[in-house]
C-alpha positions in Angstrom: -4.4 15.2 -1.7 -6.3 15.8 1.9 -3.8 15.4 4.9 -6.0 12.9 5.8 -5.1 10.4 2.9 -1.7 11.3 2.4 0.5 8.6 3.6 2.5 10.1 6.6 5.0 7.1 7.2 5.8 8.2 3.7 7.2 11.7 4.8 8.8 9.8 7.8 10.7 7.7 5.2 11.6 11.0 3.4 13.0 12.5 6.7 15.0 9.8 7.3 16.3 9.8 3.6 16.9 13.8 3.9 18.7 13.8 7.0 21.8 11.8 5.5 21.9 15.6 3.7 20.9 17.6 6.2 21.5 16.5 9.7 19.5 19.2 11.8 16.4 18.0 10.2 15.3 15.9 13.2 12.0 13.7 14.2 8.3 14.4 12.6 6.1 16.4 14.4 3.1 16.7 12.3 2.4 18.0 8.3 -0.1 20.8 6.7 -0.8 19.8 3.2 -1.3 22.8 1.0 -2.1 22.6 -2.9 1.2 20.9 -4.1 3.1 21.1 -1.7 3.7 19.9 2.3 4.8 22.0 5.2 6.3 19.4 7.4 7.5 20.2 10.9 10.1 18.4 12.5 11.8 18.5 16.1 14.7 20.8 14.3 12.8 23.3 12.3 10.4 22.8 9.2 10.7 21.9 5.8 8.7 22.1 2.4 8.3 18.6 0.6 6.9 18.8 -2.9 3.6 16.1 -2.7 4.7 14.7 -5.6 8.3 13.4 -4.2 5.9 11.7 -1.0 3.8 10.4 -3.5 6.7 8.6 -5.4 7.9 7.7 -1.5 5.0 6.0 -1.4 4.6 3.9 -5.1 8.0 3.7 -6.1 11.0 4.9 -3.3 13.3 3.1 -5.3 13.0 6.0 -7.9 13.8 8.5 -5.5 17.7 9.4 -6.0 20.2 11.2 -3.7 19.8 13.5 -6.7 16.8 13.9 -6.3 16.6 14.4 -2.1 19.9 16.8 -1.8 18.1 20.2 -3.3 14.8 19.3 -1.3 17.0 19.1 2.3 18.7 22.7 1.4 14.5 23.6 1.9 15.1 23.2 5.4 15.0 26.0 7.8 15.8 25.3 11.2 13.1 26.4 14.1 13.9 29.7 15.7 
């Protein structure tokens, strides 16, 4: 999906989901879409989002379990 039809407040609601895992994850700063998955960078570092988990953000959050979220905030690497 081009970065110019995926839904970014999506990712926002992820962030805010992943930081009750990961608490250095910090504010959106902008996103680079690339095949299947999402580089996102934030004020605290960056982090890789599978486009499929933004895409189920964006249909069906409800789906989306703490199971689900706590492997995808160990992705995060903090900004050097």
């Amino acid at each position: 999906m081009p970065k110019n039809t995926l839904p970014t407040y999506a990712i926002v609601e992820l962030l805010i989901r992943l930081e009750k895992h990961n608490g250095a994850i910090g504010d959106y700063r902008g996103h680079a879409v690339y095949d299947t998955e999402v580089i996102v960078k934030t004020s605290g570092g960056s982090i890789i989002l599978p486009e499929s988990i933004i895409i189920r953000q964006f249909e069906s959050p409800e789906l989306i379990t703490d199971n689900d979220l706590a492997p995808i905030a160990l992705l995060f690497k903090t900004a050097s």
